[in-house]
N, C-alpha and C positions, 0 to 999 in steps of 0.2 A: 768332677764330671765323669770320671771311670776310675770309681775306687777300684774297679776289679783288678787293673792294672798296676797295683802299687801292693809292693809287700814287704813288711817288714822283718828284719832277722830278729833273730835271739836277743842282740844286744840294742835294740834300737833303733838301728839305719835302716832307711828306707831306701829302696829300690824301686825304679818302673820298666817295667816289660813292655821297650817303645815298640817290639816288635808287632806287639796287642793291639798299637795302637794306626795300625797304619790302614788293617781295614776300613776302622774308623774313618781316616783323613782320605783315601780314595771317594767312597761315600760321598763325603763332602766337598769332595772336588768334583765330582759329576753333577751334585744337584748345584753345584755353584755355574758349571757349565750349561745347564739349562735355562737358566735364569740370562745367563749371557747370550746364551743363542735367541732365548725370545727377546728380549730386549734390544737384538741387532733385526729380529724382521722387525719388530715395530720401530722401531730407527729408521728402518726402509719405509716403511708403507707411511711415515710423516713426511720425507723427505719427496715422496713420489705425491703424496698431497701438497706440499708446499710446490712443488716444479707446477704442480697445475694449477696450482692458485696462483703462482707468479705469472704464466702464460696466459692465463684469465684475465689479467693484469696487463699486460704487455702488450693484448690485442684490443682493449679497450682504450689505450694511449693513441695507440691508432687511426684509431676511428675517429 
């Protein structure tokens, strides 16, 4: 995924520059928090349609 952050020595061993990698993982923490923020207004705005469709409900029982 990020060869650029792997380097190999002389002898073979690999090494990762996790330092490289963390702008990466902010990134991805943000868009992952956007995804969560809208997913909680629309959370709300089903839950503010079911309050009203229950009350819809509840005043027709009435009747």
């Amino acid at each position: 995924m990020l060869p650029e952050v792997v380097s190999t020595a002389p002898d073979g061993t690999k090494a990762v520059a996790y330092t490289e990698i963390i702008p990466v993982l902010i990134e991805a923490i943000k868009e992952q928090q956007k995804t969560i923020e809208k997913q909680q207004a629309e959370n709300n705005e089903q839950q503010k349609r079911i309050e009203k469709l229950e009350n819809m409900l509840d005043v027709s029982y009435i009747r």
